[in-house]
N, CA, C and O atoms as CSV, one atom per row, in Angstrom:
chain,resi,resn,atom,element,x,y,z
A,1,UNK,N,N,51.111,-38.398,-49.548
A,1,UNK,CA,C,51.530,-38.824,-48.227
A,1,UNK,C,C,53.042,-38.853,-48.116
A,1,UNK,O,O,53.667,-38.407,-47.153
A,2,UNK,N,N,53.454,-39.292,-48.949
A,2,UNK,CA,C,55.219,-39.439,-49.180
A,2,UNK,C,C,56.048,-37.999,-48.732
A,2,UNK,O,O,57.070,-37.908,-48.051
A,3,UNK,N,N,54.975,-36.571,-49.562
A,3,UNK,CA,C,55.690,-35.383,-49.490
A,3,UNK,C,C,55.719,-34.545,-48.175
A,3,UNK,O,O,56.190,-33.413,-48.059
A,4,UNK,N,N,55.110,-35.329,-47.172
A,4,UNK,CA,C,54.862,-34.987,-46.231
A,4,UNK,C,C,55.874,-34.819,-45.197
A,4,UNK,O,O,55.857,-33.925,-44.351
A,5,UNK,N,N,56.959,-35.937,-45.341
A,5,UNK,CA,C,58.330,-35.235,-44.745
A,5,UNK,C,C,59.414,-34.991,-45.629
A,5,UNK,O,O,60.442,-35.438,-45.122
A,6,UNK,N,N,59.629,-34.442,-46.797
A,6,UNK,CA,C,60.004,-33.829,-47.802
A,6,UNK,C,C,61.144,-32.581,-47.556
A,6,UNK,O,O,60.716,-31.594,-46.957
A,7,UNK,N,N,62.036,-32.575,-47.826
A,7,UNK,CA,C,62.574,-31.053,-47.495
A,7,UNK,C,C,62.529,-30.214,-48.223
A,7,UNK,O,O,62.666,-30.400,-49.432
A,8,UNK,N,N,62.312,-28.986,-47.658
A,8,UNK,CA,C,62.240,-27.915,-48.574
A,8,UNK,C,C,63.528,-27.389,-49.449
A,8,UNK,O,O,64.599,-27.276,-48.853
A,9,UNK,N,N,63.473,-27.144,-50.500
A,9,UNK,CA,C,65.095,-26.279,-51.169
A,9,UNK,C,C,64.786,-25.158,-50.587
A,9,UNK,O,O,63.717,-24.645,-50.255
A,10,UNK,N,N,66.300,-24.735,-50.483
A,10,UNK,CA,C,66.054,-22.860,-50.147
A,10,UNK,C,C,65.417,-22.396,-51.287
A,10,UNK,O,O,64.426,-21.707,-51.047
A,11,UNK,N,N,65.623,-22.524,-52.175
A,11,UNK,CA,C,64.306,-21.374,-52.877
A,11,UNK,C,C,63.059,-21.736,-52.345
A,11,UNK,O,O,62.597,-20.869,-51.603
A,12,UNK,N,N,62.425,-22.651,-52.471
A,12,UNK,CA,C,60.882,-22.902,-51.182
A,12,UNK,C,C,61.172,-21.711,-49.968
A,12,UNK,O,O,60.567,-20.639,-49.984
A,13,UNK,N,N,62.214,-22.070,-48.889
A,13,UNK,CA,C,62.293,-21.467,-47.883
A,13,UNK,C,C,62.259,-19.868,-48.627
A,13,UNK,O,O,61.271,-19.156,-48.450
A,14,UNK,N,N,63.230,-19.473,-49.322
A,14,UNK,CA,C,63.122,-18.119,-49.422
A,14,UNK,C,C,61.811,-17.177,-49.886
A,14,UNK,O,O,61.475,-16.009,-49.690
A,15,UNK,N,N,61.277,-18.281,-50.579
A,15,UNK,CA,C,60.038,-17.760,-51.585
A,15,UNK,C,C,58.976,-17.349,-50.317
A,15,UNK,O,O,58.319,-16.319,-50.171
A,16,UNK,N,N,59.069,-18.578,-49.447
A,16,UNK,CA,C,57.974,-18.682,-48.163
A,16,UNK,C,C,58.423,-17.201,-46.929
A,16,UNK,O,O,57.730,-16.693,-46.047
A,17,UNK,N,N,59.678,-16.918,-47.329
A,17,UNK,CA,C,60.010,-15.707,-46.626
A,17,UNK,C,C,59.758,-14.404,-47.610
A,17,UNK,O,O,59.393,-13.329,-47.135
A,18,UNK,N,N,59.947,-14.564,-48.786
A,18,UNK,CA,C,59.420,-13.450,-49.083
A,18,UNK,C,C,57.861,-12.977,-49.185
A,18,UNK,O,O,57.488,-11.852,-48.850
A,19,UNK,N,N,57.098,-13.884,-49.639
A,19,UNK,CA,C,55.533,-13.731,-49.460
A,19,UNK,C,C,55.374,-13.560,-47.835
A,19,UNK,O,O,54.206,-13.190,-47.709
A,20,UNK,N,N,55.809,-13.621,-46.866
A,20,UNK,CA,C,55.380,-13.201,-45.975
A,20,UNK,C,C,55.950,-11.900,-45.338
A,20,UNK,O,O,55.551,-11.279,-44.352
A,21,UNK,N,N,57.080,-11.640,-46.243
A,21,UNK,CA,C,57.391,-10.171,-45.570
A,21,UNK,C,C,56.422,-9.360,-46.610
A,21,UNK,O,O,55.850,-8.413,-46.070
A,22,UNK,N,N,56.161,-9.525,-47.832
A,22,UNK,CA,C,55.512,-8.701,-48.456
A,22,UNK,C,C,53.869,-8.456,-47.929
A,22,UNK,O,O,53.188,-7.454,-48.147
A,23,UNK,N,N,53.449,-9.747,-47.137
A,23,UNK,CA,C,52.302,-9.572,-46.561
A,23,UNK,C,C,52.682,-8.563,-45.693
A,23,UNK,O,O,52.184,-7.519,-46.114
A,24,UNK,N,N,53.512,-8.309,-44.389
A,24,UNK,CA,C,53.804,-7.479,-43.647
A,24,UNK,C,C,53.717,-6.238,-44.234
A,24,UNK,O,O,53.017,-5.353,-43.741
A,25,UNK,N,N,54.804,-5.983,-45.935
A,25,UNK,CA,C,55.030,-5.228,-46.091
A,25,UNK,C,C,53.551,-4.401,-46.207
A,25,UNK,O,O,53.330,-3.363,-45.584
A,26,UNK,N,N,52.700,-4.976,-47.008
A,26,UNK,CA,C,51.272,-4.441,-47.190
A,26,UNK,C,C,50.298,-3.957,-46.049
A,26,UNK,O,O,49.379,-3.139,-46.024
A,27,UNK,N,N,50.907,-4.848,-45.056
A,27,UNK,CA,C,49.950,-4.544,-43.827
A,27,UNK,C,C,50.286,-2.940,-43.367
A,27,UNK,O,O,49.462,-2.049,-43.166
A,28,UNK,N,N,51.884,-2.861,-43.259
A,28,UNK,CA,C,51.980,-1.644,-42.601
A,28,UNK,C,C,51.924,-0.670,-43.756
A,28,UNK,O,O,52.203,0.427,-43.271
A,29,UNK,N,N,51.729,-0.560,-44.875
A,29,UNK,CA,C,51.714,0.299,-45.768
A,29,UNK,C,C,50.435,1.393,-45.420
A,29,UNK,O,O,50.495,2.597,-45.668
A,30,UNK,N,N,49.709,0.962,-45.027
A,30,UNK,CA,C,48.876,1.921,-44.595
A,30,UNK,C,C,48.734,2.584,-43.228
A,30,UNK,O,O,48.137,3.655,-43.118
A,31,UNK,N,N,49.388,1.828,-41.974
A,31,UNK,CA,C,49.647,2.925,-40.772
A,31,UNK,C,C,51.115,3.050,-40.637
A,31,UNK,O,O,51.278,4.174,-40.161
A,32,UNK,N,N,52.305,2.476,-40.808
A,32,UNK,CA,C,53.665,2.708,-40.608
A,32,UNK,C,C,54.276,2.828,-42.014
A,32,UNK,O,O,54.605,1.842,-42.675
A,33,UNK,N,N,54.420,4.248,-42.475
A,33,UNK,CA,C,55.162,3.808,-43.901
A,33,UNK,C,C,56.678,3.753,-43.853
A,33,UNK,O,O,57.333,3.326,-44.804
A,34,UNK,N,N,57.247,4.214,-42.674
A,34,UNK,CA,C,58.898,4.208,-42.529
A,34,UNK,C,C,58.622,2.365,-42.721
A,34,UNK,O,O,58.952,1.702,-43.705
A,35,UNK,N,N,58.050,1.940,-41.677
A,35,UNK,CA,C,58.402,0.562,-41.348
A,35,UNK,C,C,58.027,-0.151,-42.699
A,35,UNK,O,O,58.705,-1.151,-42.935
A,36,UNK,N,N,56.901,0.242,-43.791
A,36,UNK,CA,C,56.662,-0.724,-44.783
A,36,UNK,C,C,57.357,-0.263,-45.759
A,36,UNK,O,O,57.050,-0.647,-46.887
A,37,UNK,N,N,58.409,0.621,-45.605
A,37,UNK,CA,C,59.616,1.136,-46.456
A,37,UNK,C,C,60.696,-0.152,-45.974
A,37,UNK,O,O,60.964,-1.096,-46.716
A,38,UNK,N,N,61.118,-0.019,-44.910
A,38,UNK,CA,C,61.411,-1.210,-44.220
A,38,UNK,C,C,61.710,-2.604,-44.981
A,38,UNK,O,O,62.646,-3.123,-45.590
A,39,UNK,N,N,60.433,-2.906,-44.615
A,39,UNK,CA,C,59.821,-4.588,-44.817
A,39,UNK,C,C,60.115,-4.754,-46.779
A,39,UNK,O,O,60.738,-5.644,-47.357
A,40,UNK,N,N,59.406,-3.555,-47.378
A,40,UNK,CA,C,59.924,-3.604,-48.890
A,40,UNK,C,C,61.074,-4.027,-48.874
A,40,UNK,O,O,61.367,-5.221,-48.806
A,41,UNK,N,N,62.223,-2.664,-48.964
A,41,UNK,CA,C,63.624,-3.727,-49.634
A,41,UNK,C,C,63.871,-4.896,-48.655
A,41,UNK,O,O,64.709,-5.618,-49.193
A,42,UNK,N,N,63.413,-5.546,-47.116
A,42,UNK,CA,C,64.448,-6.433,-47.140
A,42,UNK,C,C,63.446,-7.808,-47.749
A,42,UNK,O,O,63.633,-8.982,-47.433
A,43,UNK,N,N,62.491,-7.361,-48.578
A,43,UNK,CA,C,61.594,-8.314,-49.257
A,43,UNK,C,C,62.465,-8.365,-50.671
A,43,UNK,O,O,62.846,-9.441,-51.131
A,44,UNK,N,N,62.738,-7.112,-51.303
A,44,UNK,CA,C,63.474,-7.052,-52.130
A,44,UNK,C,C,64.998,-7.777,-52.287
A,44,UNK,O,O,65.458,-8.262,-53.320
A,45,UNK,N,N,65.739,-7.698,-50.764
A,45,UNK,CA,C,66.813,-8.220,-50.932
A,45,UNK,C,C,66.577,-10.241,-50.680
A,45,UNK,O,O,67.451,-11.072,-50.927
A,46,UNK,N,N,65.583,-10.454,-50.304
A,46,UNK,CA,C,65.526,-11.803,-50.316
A,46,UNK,C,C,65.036,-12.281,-51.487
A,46,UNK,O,O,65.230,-13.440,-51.852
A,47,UNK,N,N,64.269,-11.290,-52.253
A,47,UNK,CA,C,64.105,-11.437,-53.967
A,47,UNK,C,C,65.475,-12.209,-55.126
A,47,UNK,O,O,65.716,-13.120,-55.918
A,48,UNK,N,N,66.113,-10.811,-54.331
A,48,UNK,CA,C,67.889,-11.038,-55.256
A,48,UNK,C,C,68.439,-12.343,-54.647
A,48,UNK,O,O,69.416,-12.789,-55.249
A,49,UNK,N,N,68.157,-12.816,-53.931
A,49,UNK,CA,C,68.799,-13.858,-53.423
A,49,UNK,C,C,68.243,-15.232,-54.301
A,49,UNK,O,O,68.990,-16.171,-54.578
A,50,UNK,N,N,67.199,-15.189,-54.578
A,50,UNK,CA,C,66.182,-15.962,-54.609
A,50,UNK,C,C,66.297,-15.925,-56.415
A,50,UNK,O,O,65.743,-16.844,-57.017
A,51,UNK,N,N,66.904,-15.023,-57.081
A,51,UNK,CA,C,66.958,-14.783,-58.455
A,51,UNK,C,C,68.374,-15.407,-58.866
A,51,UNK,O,O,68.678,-16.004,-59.898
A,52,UNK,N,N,69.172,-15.076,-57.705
A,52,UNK,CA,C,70.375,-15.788,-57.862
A,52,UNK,C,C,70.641,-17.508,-57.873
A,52,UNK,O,O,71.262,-18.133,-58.734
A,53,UNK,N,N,70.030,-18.011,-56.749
A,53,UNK,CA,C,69.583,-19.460,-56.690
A,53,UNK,C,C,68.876,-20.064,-58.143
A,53,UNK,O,O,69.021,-21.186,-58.627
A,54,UNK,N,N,68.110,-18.984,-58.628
A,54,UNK,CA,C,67.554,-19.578,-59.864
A,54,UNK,C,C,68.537,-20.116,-61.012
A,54,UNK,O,O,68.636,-21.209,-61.570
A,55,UNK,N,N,69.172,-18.993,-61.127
A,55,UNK,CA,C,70.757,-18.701,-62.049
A,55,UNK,C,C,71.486,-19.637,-61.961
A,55,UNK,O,O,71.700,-20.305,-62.973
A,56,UNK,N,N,72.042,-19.947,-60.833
A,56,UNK,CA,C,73.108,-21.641,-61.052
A,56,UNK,C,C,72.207,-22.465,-61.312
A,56,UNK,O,O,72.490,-23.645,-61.514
């Protein structure tokens, strides 16, 4: 009950942005592949971000 108004760290936030672009990314992988070319790296670049936060 306590964690319920809790804040998230940006790594939470980022992690929660990358699992959902990678869902996207998967979705369009099979009718738009420019666009799930797309959605990959900027899943990828919120990866690096997210690897960096780990690091400090």
């Amino acid at each position: 009950m306590f964690g319920l108004f809790k804040k998230k760290t940006e790594t939470e936030k980022l992690q929660n942005r990358y699992k959902k672009l990678m869902a996207e990314w998967h979705n369009l992988s099979s009718t738009d592949r420019s666009a799930s070319d797309a959605k990959y790296a900027e899943a990828q670049e919120v990866l690096d971000e997210i690897e960096k936060l780990e690091q400090h």
